[in-house]
mmCIF file of the N, C-alpha and C atoms, coordinates in Angstrom:
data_MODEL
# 
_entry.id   MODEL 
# 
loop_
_atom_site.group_PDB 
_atom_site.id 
_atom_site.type_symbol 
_atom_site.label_atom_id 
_atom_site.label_alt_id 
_atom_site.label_comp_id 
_atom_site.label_asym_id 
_atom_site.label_entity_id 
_atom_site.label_seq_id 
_atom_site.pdbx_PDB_ins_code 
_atom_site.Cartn_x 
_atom_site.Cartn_y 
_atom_site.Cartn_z 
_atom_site.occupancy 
_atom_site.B_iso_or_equiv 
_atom_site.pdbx_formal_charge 
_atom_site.auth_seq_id 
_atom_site.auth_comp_id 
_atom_site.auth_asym_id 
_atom_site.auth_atom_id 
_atom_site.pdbx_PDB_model_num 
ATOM 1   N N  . UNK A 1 1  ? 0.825   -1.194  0.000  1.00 0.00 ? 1  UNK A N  1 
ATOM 2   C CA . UNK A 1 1  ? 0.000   0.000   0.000  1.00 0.00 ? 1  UNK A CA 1 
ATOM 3   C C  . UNK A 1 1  ? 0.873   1.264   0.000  1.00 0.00 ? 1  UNK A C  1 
ATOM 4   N N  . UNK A 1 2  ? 2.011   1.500   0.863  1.00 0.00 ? 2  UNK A N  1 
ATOM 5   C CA . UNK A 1 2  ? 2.610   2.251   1.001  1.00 0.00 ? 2  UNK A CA 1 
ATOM 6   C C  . UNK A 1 2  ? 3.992   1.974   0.358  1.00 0.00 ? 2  UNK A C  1 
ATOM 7   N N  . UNK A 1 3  ? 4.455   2.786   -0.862 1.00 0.00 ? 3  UNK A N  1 
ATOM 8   C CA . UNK A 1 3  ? 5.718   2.469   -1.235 1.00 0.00 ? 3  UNK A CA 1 
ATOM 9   C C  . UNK A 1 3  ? 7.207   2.906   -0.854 1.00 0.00 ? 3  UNK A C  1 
ATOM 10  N N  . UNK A 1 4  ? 6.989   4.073   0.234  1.00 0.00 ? 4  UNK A N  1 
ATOM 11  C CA . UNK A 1 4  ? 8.351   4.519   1.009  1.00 0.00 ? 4  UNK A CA 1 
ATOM 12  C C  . UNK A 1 4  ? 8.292   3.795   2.281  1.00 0.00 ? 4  UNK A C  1 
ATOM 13  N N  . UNK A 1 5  ? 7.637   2.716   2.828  1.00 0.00 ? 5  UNK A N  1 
ATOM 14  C CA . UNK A 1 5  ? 7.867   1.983   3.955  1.00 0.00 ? 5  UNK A CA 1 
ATOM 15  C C  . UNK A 1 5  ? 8.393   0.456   3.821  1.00 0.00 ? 5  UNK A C  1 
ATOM 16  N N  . UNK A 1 6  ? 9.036   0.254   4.455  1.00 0.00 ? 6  UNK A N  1 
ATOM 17  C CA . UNK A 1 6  ? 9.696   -1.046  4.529  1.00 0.00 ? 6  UNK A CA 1 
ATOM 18  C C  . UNK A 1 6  ? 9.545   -2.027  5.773  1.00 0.00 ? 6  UNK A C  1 
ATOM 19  N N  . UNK A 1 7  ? 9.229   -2.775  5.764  1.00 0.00 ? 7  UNK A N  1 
ATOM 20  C CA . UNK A 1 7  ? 8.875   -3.793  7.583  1.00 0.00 ? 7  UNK A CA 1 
ATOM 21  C C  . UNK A 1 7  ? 10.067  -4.827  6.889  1.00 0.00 ? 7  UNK A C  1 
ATOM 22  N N  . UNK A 1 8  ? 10.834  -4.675  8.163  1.00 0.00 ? 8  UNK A N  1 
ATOM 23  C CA . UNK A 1 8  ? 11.839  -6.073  8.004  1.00 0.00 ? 8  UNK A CA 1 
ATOM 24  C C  . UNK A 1 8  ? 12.219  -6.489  9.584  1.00 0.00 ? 8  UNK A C  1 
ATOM 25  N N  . UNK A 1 9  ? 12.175  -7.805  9.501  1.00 0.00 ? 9  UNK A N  1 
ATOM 26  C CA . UNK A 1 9  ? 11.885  -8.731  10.564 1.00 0.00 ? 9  UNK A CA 1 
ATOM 27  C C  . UNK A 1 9  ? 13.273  -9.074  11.118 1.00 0.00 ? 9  UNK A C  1 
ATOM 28  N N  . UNK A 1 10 ? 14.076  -8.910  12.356 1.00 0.00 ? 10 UNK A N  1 
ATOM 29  C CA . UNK A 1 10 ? 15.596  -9.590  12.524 1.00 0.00 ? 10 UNK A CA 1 
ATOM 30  C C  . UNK A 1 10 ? 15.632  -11.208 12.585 1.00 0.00 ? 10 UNK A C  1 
ATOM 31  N N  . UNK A 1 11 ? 16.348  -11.417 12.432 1.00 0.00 ? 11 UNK A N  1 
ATOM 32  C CA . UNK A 1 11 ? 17.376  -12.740 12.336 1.00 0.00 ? 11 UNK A CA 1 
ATOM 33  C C  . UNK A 1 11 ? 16.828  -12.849 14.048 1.00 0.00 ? 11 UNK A C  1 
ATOM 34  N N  . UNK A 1 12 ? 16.923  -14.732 14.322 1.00 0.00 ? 12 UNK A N  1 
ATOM 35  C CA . UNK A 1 12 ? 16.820  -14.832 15.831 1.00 0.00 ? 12 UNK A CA 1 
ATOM 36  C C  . UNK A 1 12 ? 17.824  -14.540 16.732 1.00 0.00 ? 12 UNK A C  1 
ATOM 37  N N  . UNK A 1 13 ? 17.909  -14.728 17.924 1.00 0.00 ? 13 UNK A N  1 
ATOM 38  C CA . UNK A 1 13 ? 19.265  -14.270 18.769 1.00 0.00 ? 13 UNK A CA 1 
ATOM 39  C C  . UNK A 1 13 ? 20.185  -13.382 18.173 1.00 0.00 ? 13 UNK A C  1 
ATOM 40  N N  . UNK A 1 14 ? 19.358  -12.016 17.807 1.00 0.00 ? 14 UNK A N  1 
ATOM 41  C CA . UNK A 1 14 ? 20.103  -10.609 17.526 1.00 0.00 ? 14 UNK A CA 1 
ATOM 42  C C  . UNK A 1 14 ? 20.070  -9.642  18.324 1.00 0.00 ? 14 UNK A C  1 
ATOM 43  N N  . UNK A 1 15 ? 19.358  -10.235 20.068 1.00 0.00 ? 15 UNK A N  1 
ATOM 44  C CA . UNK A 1 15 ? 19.233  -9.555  20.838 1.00 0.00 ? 15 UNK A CA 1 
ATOM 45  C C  . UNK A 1 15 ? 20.364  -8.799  21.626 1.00 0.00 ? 15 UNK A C  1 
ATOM 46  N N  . UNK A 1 16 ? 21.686  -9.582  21.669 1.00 0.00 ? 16 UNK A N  1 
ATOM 47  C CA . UNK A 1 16 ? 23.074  -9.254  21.617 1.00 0.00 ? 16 UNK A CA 1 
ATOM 48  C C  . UNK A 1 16 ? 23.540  -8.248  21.261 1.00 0.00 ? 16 UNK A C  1 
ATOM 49  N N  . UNK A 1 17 ? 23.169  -8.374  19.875 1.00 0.00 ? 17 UNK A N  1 
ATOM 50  C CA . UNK A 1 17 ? 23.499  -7.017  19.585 1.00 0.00 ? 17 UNK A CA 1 
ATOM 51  C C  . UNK A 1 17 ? 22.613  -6.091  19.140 1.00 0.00 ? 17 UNK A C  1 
ATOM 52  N N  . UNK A 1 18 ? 21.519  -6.047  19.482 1.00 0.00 ? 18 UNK A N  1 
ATOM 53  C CA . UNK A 1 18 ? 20.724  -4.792  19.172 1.00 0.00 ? 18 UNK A CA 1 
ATOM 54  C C  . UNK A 1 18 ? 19.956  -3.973  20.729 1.00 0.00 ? 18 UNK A C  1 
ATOM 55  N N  . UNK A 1 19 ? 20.886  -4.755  21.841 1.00 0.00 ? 19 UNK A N  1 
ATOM 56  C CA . UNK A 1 19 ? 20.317  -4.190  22.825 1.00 0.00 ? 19 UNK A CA 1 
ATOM 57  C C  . UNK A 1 19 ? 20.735  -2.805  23.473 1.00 0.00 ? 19 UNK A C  1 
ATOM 58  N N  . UNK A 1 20 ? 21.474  -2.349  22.724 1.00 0.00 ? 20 UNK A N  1 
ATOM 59  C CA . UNK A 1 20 ? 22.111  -0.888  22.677 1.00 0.00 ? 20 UNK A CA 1 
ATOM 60  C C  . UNK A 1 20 ? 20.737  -0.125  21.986 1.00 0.00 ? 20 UNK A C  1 
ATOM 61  N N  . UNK A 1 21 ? 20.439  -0.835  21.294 1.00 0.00 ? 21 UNK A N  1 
ATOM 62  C CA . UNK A 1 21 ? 19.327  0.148   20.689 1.00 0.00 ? 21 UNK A CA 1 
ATOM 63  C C  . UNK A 1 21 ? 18.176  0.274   21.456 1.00 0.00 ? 21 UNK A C  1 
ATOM 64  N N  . UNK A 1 22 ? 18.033  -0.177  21.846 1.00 0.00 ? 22 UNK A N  1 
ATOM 65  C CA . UNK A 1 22 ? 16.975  -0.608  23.045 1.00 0.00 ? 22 UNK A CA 1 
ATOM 66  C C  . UNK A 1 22 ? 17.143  0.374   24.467 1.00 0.00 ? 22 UNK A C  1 
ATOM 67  N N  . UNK A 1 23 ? 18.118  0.456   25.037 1.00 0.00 ? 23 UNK A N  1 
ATOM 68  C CA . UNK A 1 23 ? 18.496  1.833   25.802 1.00 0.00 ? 23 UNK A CA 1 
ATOM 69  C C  . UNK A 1 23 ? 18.811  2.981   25.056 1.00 0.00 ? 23 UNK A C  1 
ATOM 70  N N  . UNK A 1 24 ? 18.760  2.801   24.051 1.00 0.00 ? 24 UNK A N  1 
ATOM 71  C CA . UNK A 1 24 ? 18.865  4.576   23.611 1.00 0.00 ? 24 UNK A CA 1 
ATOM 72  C C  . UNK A 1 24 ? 17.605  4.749   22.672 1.00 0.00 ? 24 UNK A C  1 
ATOM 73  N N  . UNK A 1 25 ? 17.685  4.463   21.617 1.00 0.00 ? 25 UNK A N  1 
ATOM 74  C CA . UNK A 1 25 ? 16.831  4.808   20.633 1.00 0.00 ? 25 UNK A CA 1 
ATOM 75  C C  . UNK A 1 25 ? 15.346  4.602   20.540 1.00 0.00 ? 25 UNK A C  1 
ATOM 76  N N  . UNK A 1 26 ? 15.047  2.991   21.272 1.00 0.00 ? 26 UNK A N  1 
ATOM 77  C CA . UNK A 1 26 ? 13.939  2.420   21.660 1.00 0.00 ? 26 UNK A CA 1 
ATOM 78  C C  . UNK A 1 26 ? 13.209  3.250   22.907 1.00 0.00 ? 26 UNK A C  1 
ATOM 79  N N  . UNK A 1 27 ? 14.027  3.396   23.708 1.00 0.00 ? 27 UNK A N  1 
ATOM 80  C CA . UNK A 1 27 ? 13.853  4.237   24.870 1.00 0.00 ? 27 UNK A CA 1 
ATOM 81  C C  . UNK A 1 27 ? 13.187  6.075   24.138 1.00 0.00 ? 27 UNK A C  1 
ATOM 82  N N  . UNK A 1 28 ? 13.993  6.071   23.789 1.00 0.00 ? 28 UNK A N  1 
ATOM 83  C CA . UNK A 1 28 ? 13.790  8.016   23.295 1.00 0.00 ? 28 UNK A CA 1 
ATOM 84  C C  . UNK A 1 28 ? 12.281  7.723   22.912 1.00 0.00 ? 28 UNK A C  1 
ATOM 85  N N  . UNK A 1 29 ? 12.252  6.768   21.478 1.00 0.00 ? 29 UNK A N  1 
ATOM 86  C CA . UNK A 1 29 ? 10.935  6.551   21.009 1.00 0.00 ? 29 UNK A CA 1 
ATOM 87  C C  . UNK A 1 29 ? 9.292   6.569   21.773 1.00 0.00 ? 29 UNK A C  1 
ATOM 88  N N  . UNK A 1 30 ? 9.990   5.662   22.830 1.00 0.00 ? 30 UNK A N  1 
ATOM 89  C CA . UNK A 1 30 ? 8.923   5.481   23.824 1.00 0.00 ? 30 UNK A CA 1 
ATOM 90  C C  . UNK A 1 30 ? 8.688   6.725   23.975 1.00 0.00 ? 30 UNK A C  1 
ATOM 91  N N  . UNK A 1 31 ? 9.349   7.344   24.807 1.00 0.00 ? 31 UNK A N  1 
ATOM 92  C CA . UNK A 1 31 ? 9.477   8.512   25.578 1.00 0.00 ? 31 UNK A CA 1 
ATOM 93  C C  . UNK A 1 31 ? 8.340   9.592   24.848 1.00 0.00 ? 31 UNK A C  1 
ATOM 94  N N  . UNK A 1 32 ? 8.827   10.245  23.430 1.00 0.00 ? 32 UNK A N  1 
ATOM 95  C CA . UNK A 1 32 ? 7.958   10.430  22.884 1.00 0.00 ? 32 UNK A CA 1 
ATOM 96  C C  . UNK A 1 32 ? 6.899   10.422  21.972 1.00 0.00 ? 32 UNK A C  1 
ATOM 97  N N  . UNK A 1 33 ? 6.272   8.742   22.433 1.00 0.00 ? 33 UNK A N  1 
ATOM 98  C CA . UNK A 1 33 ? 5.298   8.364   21.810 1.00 0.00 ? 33 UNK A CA 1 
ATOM 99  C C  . UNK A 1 33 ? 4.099   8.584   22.892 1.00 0.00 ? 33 UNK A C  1 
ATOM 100 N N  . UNK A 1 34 ? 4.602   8.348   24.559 1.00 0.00 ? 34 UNK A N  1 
ATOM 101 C CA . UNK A 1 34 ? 3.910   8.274   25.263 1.00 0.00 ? 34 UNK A CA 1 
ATOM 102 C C  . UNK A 1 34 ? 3.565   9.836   25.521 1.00 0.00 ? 34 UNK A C  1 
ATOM 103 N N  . UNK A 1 35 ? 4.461   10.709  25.346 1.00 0.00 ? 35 UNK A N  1 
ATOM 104 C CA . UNK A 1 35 ? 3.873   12.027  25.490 1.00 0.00 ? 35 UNK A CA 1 
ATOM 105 C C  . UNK A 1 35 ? 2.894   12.300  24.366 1.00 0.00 ? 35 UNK A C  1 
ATOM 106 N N  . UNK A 1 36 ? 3.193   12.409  23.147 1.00 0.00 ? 36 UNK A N  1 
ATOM 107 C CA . UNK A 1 36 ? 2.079   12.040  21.991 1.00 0.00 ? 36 UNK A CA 1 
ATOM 108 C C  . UNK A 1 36 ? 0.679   11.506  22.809 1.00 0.00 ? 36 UNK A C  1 
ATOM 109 N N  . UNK A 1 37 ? 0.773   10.714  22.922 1.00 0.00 ? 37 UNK A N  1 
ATOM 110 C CA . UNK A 1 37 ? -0.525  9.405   23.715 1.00 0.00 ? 37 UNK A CA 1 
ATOM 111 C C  . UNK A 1 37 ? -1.330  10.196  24.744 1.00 0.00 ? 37 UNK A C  1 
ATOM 112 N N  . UNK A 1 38 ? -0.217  10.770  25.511 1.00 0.00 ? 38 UNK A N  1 
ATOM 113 C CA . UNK A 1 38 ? -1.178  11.504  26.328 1.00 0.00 ? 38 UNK A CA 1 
ATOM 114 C C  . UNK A 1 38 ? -1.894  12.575  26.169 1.00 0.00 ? 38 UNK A C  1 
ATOM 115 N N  . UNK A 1 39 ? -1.056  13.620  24.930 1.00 0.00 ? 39 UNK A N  1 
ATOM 116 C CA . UNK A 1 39 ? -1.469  14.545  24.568 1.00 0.00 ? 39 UNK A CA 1 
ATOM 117 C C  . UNK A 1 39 ? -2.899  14.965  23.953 1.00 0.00 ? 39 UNK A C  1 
ATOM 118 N N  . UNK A 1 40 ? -2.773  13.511  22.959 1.00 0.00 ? 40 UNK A N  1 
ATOM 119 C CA . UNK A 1 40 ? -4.285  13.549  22.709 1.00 0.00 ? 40 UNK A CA 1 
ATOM 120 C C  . UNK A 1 40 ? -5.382  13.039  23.288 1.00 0.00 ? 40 UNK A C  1 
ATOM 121 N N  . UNK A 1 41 ? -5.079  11.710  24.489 1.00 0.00 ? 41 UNK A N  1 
ATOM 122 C CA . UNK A 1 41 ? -6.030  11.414  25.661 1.00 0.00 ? 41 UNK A CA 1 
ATOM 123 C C  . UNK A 1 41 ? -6.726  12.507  25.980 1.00 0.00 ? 41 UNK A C  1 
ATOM 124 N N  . UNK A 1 42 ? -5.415  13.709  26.318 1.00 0.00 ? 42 UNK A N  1 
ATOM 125 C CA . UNK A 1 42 ? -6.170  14.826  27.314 1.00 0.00 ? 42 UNK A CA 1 
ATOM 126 C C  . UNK A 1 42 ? -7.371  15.569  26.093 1.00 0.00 ? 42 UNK A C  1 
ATOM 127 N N  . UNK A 1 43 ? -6.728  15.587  24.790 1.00 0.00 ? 43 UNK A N  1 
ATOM 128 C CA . UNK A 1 43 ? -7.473  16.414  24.429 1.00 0.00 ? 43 UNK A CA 1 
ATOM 129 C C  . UNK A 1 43 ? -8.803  16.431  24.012 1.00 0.00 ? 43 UNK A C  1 
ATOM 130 N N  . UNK A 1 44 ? -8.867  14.613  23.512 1.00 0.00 ? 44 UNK A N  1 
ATOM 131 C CA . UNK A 1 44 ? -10.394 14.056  23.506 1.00 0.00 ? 44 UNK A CA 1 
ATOM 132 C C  . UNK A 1 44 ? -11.137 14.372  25.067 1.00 0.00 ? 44 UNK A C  1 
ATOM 133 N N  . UNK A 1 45 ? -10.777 14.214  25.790 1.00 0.00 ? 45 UNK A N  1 
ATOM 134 C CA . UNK A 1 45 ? -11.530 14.425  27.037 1.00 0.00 ? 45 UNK A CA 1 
ATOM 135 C C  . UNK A 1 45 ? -12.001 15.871  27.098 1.00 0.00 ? 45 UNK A C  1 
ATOM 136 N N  . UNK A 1 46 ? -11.535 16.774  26.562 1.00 0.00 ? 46 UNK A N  1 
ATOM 137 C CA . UNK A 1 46 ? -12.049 18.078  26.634 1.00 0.00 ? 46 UNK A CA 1 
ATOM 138 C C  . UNK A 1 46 ? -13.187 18.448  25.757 1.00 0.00 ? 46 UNK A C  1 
ATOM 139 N N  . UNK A 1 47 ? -13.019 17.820  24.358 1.00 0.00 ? 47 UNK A N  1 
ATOM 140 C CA . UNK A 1 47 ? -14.588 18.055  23.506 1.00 0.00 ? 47 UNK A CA 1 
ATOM 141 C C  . UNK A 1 47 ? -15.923 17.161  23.987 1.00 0.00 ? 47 UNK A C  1 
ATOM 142 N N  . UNK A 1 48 ? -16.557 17.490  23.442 1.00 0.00 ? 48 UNK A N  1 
ATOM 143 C CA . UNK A 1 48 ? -17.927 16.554  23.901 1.00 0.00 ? 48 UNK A CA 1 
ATOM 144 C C  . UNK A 1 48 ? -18.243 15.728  23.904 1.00 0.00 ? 48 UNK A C  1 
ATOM 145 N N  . UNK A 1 49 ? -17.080 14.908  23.681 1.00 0.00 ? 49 UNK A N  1 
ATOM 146 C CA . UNK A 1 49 ? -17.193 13.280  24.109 1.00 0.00 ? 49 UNK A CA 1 
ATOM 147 C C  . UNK A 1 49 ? -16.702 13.029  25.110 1.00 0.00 ? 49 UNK A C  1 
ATOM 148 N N  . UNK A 1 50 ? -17.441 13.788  26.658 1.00 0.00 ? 50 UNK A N  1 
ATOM 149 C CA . UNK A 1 50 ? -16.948 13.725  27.982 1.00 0.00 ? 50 UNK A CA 1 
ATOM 150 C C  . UNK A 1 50 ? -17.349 12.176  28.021 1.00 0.00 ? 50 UNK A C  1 
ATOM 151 N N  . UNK A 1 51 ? -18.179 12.159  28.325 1.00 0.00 ? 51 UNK A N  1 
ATOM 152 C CA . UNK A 1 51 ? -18.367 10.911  28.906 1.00 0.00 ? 51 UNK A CA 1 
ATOM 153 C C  . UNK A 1 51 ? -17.800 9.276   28.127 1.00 0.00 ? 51 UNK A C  1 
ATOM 154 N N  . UNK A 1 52 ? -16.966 9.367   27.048 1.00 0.00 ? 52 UNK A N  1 
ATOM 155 C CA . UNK A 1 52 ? -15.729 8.561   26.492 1.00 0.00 ? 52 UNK A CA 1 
ATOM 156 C C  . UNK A 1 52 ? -14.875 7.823   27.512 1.00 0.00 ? 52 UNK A C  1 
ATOM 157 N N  . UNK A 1 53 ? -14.658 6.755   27.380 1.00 0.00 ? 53 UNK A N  1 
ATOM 158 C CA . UNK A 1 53 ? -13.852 6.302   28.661 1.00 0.00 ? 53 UNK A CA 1 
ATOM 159 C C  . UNK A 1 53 ? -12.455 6.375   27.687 1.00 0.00 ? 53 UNK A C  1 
ATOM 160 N N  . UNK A 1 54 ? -11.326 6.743   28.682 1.00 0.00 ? 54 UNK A N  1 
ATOM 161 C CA . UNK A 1 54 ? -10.252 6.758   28.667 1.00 0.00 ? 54 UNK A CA 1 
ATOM 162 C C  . UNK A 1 54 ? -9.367  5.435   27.453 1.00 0.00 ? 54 UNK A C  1 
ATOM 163 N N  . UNK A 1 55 ? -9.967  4.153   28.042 1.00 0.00 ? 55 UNK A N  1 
ATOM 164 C CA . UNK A 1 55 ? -9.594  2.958   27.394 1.00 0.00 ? 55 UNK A CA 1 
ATOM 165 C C  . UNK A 1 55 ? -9.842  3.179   26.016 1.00 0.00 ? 55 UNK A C  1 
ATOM 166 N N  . UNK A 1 56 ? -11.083 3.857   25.304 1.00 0.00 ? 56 UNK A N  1 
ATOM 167 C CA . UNK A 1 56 ? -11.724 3.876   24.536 1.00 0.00 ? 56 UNK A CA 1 
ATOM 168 C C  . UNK A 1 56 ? -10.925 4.648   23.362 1.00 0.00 ? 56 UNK A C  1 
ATOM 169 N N  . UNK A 1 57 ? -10.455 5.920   24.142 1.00 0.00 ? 57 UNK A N  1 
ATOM 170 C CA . UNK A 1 57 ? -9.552  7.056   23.485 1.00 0.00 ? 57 UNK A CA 1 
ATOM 171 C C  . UNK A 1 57 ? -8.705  6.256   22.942 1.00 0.00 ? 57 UNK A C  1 
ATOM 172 N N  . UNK A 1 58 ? -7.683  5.626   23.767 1.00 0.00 ? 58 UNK A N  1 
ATOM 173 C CA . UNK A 1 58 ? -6.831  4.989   23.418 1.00 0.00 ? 58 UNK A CA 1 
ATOM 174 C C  . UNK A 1 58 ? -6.734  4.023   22.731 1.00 0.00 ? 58 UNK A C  1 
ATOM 175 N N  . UNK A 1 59 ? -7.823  3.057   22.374 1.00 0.00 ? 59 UNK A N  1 
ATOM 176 C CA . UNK A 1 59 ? -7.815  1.588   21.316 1.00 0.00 ? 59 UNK A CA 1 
ATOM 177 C C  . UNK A 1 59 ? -8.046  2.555   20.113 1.00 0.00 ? 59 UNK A C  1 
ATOM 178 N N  . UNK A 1 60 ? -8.584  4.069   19.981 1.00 0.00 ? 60 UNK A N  1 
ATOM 179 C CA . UNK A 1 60 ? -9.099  4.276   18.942 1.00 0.00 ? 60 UNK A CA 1 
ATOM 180 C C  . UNK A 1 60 ? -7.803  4.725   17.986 1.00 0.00 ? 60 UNK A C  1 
ATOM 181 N N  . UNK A 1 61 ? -6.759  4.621   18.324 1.00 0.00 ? 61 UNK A N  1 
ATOM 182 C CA . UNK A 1 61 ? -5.472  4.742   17.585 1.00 0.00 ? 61 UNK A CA 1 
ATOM 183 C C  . UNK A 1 61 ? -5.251  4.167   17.149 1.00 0.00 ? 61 UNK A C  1 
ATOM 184 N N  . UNK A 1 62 ? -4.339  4.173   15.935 1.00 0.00 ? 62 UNK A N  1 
ATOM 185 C CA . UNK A 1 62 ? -4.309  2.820   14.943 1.00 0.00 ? 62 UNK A CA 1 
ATOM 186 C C  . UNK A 1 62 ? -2.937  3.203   14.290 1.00 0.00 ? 62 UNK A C  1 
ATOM 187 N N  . UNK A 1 63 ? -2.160  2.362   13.778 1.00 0.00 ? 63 UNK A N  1 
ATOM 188 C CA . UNK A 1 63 ? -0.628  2.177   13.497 1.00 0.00 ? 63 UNK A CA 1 
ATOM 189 C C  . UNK A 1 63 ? -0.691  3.342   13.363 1.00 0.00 ? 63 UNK A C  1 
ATOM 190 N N  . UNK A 1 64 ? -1.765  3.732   11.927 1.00 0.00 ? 64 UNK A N  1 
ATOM 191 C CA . UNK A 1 64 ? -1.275  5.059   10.955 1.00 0.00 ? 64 UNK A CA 1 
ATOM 192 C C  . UNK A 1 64 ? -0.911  6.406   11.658 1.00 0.00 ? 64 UNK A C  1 
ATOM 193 N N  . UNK A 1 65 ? -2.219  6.499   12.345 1.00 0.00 ? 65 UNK A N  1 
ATOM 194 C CA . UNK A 1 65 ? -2.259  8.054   13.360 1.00 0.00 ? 65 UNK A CA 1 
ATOM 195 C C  . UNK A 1 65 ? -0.744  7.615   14.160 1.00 0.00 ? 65 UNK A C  1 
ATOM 196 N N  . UNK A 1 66 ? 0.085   6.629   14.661 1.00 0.00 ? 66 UNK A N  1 
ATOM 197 C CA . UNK A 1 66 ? 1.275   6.801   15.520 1.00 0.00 ? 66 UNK A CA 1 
ATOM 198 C C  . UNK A 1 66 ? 2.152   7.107   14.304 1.00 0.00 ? 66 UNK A C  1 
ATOM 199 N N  . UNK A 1 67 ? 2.240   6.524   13.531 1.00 0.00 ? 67 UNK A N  1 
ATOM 200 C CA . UNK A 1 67 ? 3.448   6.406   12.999 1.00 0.00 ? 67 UNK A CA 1 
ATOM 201 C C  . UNK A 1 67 ? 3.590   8.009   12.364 1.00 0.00 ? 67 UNK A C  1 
ATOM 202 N N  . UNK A 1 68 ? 2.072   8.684   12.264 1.00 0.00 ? 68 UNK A N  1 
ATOM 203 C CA . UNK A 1 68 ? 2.007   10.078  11.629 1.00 0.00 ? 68 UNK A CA 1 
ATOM 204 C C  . UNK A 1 68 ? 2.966   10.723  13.162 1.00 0.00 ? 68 UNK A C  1 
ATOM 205 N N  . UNK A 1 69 ? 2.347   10.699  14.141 1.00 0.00 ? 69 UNK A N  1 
ATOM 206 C CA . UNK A 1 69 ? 2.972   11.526  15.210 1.00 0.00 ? 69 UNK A CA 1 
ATOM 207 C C  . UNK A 1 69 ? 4.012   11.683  15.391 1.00 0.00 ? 69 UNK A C  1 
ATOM 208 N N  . UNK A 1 70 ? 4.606   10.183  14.610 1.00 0.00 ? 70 UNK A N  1 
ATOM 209 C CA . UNK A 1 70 ? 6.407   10.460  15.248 1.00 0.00 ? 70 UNK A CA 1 
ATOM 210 C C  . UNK A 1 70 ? 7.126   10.851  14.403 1.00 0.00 ? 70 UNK A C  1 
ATOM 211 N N  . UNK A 1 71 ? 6.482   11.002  12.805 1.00 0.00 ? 71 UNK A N  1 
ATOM 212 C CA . UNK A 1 71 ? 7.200   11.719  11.765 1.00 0.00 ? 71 UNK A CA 1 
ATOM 213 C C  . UNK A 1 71 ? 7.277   12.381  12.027 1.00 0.00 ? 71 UNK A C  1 
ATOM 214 N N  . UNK A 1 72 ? 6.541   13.962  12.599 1.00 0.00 ? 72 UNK A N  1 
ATOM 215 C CA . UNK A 1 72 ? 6.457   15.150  12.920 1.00 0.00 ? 72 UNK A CA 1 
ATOM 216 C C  . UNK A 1 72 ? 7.776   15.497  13.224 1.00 0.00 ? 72 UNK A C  1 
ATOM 217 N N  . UNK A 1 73 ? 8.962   15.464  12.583 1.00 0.00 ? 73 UNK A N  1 
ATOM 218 C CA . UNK A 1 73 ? 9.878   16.324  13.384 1.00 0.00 ? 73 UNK A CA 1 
ATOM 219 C C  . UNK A 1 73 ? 10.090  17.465  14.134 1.00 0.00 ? 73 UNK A C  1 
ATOM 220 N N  . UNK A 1 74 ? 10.470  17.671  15.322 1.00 0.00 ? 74 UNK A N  1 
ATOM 221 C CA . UNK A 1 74 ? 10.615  19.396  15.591 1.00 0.00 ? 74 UNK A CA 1 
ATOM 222 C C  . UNK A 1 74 ? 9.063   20.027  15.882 1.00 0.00 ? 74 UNK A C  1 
ATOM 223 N N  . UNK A 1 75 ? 7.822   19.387  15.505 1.00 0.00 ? 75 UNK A N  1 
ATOM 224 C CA . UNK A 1 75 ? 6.801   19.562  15.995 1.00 0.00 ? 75 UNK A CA 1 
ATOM 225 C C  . UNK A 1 75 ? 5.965   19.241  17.126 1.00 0.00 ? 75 UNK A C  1 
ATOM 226 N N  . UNK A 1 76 ? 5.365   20.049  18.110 1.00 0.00 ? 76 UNK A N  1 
ATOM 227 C CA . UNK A 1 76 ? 5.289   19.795  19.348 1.00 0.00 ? 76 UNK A CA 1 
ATOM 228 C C  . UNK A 1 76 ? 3.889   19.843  18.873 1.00 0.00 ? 76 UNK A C  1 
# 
């Protein structure tokens, strides 16, 4: 569907060496994916879908909308 994306799967027991990535890069990612996550939790809760449960906000995300958030470079 998408022709500038690529999914590639590692080799088994590459955990050795890719666990550097994992404290830095994996880590950062998190970091701000979960601020992302929250950002818009809070913000659905403010329009008129008060009564939305929290859980709800959150399943309603889907690969695309993350993977849009973290392209955003430099954008807060």
């Amino acid at each position: 569907m998408f022709s500038n994306i690529k999914v590639a799967f590692l080799p088994k027991n590459t955990t050795s060496r890719t666990q550097c990535l994992d404290v830095g890069v994996i880590k950062n990612w998190k970091v701000k994916f979960r601020k992302k996550l929250l950002q818009y939790g809070c913000s659905q809760t403010g329009r008129t879908n008060v009564h939305k449960k929290a859980s709800d906000i959150i399943k309603s995300i889907d690969l695309l909308k993350a993977i849009r958030w973290m392209n955003k470079r430099g954008k807060k």
